[in-house]
VEXGU-805992 format. One record per atom (N, C-alpha, C): residue number from 1; residue in one letter; x, y, z; atom name. Coordinates in steps of 0.2 Angstrom, whole numbers, padded with zeros to 4 digits. Layout:
# residues N
i|aa|xx|yy|zz|at
NUM|A|X|Y|Z|CA $
...
END
This chain:
# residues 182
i|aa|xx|yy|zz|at
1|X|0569|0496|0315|N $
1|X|0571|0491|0320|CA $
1|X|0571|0484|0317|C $
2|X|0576|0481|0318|N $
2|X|0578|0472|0316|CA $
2|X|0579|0471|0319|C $
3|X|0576|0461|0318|N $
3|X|0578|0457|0324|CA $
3|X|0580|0452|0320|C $
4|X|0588|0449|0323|N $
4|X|0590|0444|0318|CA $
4|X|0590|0437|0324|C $
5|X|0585|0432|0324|N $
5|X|0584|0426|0326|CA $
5|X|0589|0421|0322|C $
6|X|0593|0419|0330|N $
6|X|0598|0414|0327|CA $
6|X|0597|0410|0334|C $
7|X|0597|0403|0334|N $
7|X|0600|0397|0339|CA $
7|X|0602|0399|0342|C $
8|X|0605|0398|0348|N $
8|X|0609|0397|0354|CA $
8|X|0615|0394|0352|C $
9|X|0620|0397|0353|N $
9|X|0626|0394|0351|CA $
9|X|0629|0391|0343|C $
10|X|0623|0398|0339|N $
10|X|0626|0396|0333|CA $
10|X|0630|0401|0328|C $
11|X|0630|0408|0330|N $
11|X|0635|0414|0331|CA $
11|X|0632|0418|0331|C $
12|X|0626|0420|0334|N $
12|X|0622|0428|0334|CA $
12|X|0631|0435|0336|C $
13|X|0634|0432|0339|N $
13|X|0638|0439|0340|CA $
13|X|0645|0441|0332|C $
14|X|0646|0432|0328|N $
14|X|0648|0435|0325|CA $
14|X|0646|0437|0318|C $
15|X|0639|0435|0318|N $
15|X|0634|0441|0312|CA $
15|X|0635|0446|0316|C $
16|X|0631|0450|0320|N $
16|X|0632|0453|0324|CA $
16|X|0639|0458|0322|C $
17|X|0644|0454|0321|N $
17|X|0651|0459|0321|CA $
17|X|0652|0461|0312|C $
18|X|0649|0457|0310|N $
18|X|0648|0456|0300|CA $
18|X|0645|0463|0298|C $
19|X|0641|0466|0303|N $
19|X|0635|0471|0300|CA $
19|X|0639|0477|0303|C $
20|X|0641|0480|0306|N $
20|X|0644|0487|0307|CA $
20|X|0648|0487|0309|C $
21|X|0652|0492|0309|N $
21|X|0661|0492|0311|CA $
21|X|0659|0495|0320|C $
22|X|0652|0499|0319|N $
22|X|0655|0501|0328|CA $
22|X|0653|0495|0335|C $
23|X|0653|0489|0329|N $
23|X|0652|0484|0335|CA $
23|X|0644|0482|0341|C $
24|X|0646|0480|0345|N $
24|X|0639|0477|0347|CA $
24|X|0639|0479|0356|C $
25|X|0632|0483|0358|N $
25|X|0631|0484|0364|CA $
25|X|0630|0478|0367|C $
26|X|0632|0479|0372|N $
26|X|0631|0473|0380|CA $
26|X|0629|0478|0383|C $
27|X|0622|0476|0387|N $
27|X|0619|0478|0387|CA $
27|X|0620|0480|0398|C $
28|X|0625|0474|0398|N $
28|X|0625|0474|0407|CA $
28|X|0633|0476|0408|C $
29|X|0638|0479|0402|N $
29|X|0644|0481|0403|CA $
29|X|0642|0488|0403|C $
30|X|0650|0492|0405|N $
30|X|0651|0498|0406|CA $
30|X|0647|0501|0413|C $
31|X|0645|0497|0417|N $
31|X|0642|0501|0422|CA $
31|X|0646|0500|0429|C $
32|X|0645|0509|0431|N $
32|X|0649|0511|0438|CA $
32|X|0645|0507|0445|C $
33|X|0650|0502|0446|N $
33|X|0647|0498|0453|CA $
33|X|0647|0503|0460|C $
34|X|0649|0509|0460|N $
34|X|0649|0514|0464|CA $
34|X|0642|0519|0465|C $
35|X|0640|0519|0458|N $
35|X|0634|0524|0456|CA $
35|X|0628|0523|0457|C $
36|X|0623|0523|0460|N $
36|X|0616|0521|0457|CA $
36|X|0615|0521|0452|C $
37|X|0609|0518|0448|N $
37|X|0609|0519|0441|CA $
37|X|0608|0526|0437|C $
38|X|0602|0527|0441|N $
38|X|0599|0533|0440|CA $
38|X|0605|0541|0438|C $
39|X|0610|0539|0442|N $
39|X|0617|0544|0439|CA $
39|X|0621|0539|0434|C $
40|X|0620|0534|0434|N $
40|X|0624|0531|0431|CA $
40|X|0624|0528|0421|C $
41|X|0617|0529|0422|N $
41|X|0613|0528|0414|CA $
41|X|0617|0533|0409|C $
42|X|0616|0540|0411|N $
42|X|0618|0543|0407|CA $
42|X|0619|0551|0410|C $
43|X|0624|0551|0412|N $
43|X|0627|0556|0417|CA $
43|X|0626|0564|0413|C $
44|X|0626|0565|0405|N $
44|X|0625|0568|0399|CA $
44|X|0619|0571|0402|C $
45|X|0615|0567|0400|N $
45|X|0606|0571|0400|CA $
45|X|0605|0571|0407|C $
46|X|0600|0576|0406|N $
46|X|0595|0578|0413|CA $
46|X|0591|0573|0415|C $
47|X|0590|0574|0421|N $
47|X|0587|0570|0428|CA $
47|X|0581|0567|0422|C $
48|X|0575|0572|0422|N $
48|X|0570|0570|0419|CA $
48|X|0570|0567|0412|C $
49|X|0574|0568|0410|N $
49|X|0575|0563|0402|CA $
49|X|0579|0554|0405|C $
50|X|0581|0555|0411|N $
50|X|0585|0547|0413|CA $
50|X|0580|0545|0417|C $
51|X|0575|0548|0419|N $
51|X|0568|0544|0425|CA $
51|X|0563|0542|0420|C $
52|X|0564|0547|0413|N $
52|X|0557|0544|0408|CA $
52|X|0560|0540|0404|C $
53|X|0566|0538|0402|N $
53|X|0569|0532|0401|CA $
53|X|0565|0526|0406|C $
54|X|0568|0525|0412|N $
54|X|0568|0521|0417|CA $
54|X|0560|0518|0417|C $
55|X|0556|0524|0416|N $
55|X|0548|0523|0418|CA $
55|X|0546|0520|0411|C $
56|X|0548|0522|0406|N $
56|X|0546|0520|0399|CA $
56|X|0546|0511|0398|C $
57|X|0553|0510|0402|N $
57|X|0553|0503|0402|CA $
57|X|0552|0497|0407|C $
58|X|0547|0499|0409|N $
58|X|0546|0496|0416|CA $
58|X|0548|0498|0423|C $
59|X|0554|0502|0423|N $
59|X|0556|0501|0429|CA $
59|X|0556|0508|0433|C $
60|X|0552|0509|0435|N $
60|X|0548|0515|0439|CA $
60|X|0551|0514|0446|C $
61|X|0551|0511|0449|N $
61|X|0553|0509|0457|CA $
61|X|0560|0513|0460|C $
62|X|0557|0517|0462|N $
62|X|0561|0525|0464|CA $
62|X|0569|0522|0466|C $
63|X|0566|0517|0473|N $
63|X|0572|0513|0477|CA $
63|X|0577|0509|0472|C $
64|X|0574|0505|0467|N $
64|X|0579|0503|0463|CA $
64|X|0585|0506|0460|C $
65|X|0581|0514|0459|N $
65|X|0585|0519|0454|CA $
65|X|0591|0519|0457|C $
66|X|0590|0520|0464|N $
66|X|0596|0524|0470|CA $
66|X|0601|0516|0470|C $
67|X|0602|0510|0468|N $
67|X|0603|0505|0469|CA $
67|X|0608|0505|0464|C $
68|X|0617|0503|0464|N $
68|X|0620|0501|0459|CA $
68|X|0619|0496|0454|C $
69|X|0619|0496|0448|N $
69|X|0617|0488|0442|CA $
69|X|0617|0483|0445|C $
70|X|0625|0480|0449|N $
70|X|0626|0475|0450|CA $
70|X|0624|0472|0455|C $
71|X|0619|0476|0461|N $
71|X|0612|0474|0464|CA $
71|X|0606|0470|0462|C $
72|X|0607|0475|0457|N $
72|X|0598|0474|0454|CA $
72|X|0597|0466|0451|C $
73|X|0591|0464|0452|N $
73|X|0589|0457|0449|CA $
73|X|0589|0457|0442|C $
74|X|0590|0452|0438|N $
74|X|0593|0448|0433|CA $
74|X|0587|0455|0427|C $
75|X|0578|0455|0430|N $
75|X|0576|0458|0426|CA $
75|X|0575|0467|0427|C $
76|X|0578|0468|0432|N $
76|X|0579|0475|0435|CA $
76|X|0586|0478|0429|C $
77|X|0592|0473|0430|N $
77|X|0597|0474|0423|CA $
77|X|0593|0475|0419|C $
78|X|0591|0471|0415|N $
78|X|0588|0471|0409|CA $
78|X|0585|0478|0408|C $
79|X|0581|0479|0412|N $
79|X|0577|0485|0411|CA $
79|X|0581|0493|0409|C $
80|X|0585|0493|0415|N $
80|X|0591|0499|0416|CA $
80|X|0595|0496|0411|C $
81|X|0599|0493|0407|N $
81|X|0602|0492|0401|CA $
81|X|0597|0498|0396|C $
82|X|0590|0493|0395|N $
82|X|0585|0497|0389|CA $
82|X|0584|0503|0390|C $
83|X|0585|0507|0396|N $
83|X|0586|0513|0399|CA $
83|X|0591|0516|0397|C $
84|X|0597|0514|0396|N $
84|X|0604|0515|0396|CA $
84|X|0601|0518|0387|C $
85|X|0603|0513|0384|N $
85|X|0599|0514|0377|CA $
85|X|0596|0519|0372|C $
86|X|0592|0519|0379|N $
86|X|0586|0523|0374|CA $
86|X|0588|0529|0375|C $
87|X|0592|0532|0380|N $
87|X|0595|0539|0382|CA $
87|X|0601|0541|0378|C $
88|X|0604|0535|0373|N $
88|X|0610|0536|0371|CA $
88|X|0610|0538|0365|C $
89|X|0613|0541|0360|N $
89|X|0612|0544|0354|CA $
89|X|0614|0540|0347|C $
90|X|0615|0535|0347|N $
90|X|0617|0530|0343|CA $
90|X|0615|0532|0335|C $
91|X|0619|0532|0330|N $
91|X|0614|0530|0325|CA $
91|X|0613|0525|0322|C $
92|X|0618|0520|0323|N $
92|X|0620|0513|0322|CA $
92|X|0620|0509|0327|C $
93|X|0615|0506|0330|N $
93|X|0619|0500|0335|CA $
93|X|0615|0492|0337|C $
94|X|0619|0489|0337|N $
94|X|0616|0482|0339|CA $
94|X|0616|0478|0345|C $
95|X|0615|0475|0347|N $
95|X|0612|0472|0356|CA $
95|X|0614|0465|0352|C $
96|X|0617|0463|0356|N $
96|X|0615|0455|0357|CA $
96|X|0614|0455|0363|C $
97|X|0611|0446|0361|N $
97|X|0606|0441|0366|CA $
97|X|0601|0445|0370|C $
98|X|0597|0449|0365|N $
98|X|0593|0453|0369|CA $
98|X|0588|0448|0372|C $
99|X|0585|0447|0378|N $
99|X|0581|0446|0380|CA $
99|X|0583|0440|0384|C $
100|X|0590|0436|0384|N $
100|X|0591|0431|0386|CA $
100|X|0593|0428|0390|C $
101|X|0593|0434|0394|N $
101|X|0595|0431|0403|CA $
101|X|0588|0433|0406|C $
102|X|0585|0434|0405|N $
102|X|0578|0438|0409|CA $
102|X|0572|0431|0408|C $
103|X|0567|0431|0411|N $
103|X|0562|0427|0415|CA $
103|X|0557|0429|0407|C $
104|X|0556|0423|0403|N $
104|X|0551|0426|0396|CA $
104|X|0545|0431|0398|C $
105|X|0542|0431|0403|N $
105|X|0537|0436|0403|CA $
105|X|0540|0445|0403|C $
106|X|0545|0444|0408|N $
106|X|0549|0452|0408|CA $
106|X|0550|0451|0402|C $
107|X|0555|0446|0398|N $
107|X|0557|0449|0391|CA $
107|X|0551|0451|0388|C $
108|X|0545|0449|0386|N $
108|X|0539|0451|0383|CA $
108|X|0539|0459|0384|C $
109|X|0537|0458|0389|N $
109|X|0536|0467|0393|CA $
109|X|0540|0471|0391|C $
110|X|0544|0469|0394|N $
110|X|0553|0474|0390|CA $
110|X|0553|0473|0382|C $
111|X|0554|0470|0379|N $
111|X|0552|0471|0371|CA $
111|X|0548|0475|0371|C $
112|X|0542|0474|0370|N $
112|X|0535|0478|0369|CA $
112|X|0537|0486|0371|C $
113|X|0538|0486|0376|N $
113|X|0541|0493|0380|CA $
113|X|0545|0497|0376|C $
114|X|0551|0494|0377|N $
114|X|0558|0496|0372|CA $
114|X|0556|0501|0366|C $
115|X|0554|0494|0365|N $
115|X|0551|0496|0358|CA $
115|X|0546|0502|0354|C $
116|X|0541|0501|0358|N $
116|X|0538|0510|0361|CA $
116|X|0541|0515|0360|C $
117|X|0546|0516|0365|N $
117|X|0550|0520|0366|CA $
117|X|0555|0523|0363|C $
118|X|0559|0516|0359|N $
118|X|0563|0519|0356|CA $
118|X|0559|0521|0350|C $
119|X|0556|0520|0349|N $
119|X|0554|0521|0340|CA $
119|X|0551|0529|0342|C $
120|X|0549|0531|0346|N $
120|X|0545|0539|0349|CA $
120|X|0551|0542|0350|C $
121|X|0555|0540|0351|N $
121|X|0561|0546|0352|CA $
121|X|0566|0546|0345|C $
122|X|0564|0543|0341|N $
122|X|0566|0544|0331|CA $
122|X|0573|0542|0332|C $
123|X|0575|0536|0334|N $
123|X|0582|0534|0334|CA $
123|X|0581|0530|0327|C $
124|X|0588|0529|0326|N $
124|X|0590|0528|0317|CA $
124|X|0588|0522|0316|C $
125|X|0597|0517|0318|N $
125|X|0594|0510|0318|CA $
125|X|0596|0508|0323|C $
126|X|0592|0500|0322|N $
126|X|0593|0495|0328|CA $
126|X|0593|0489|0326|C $
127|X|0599|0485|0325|N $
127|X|0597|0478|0327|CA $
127|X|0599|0473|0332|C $
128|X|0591|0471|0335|N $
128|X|0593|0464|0341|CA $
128|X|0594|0457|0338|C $
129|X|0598|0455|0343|N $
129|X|0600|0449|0342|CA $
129|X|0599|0443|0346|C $
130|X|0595|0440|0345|N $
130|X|0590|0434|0349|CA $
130|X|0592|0428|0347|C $
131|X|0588|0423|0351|N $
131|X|0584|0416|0351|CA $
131|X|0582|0414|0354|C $
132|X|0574|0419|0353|N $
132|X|0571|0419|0358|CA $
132|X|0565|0421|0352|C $
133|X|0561|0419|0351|N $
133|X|0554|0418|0344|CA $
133|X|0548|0421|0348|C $
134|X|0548|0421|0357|N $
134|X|0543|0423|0359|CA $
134|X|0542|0429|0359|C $
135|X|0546|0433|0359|N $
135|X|0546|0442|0357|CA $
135|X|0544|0444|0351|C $
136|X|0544|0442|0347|N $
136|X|0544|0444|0341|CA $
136|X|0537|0448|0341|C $
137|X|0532|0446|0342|N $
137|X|0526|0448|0341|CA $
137|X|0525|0454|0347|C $
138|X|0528|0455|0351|N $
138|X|0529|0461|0357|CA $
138|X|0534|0466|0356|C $
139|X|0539|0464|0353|N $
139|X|0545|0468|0348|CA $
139|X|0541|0472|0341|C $
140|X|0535|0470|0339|N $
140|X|0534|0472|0331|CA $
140|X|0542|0477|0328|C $
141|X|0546|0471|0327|N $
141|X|0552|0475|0323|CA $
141|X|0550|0477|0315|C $
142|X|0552|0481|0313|N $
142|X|0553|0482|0305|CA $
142|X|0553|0474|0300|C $
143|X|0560|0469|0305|N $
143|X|0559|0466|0299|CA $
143|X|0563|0462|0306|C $
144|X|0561|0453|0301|N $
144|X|0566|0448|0306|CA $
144|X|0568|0444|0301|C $
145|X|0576|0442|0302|N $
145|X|0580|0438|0299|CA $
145|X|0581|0429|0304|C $
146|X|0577|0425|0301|N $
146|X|0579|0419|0305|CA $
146|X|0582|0416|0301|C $
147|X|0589|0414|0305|N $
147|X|0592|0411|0301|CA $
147|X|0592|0402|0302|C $
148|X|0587|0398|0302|N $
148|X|0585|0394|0303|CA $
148|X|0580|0391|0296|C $
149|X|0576|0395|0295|N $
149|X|0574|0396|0290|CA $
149|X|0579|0402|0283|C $
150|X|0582|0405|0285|N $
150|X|0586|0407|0280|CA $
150|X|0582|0414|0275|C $
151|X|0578|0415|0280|N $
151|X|0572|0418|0277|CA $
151|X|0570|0427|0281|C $
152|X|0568|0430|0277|N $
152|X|0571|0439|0281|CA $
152|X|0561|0441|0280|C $
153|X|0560|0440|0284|N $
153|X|0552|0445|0283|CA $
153|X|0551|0451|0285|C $
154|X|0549|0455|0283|N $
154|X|0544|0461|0285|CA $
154|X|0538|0463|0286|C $
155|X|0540|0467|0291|N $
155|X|0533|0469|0295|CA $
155|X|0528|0471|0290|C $
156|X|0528|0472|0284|N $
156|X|0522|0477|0279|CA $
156|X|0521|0468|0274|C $
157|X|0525|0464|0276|N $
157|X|0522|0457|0270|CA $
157|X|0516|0455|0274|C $
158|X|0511|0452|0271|N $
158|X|0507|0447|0270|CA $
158|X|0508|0441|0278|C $
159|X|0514|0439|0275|N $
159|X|0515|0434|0278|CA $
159|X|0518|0437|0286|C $
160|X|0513|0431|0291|N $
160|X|0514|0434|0297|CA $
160|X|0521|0434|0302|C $
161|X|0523|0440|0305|N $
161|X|0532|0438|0307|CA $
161|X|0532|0433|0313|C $
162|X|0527|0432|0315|N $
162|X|0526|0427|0321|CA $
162|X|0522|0421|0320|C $
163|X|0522|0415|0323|N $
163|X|0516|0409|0320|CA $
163|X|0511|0410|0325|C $
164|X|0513|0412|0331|N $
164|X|0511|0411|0337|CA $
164|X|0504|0417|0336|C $
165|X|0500|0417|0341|N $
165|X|0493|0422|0341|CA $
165|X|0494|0426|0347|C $
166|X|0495|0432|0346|N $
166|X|0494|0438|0350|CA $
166|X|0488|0441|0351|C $
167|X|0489|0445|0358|N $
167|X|0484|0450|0359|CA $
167|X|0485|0451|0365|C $
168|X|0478|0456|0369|N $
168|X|0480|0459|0374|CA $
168|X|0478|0457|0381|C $
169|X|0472|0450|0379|N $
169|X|0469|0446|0384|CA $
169|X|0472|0442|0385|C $
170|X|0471|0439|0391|N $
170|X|0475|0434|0392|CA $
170|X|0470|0431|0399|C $
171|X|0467|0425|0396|N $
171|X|0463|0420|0401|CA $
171|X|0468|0417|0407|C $
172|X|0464|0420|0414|N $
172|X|0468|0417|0419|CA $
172|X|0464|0413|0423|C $
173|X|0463|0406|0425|N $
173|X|0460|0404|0429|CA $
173|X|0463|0398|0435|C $
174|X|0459|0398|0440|N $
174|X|0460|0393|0444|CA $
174|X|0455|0391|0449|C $
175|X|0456|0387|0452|N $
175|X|0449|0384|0459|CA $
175|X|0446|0392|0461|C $
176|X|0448|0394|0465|N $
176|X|0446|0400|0465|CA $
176|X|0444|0408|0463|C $
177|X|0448|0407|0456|N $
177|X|0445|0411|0453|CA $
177|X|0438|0411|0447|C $
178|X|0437|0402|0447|N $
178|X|0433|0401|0441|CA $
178|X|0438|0402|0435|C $
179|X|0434|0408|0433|N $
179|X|0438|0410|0426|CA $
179|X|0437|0419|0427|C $
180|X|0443|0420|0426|N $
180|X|0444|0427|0426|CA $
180|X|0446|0431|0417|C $
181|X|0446|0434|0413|N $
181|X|0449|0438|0407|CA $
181|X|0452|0445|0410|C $
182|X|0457|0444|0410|N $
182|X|0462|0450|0410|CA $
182|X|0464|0454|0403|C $
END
């Protein structure tokens, strides 16, 4: 799994088109505005292989399933996309603007998730296309290409692939709560 971190409006789609001839998933195209999702991810496989999809990535909520994409909220797509995905047999394929229509907290979770999952189900390869640097350390990709820096790092160097500090606490406080550690 890669992630190539490019600016906003500096051509992540047409790197993107540089790297593979079978071109780039969109992640909220190809869906039947008639179907619920749940028939509609991946018509191919069995019920239980498209619900453990959906639950892998976040998206458990029964009532959503039965919902067509074009209902669902900005981070209920996103999710059912990653579902779509991870069901699908690809041995080559790339995403753009992964994570960049969603609320940065879902993007975390959905990375983090994704990522889980797809690597447990031994898909080949992957590269996302961002620009968005908060994922990266919830993503643990193989390797990241920023093209800002001009620079490609891997997960196995030395040097760290995020600047930022990770972990699984996270200090929540306010007037009534004192201080709480989650």
């Amino acid at each position: 799994m890669g992630l190539s971190l490019v600016p906003s409006g500096s051509g992540k789609t047409s790197i993107g088109k540089q790297i593979w001839d079978n071109g780039i998933i969109n992640l909220s195209e190809g869906w039947n505005e008639n179907l619920p999702i749940v028939e509609d991810i991946a018509p191919h496989k069995s019920m239980n292989e498209v619900t453990a999809a959906l639950s892998a990535v976040g998206l458990g909520d029964v009532p959503a399933w039965l919902r067509p994409f074009k209902v669902l909220s900005n981070g209920e797509q996103f999710r059912a996309g990653l579902a779509r995905l991870i069901c699908e047999d690809y041995d080559k394929v790339i995403v753009d603007e992964f994570t960049s229509v969603v609320d940065r907290q879902i993007a975390k979770i959905g990375a983090s998730a994704f990522a889980k999952s797809f690597r447990k189900n031994g898909k080949k390869q992957i590269i996302l296309l961002s620009c968005h640097y908060d994922i990266v350390e919830w993503l643990q990709p193989d390797w990241v290409y920023d093209t800002r820096e001009g620079v490609c790092r891997k997960k196995s160097q030395a040097v760290p692939l995020s600047n930022s500090t990770f972990g699984r606490r996270t200090a929540v406080s306010g007037s009534f709560l004192k201080s709480i550690t989650i």
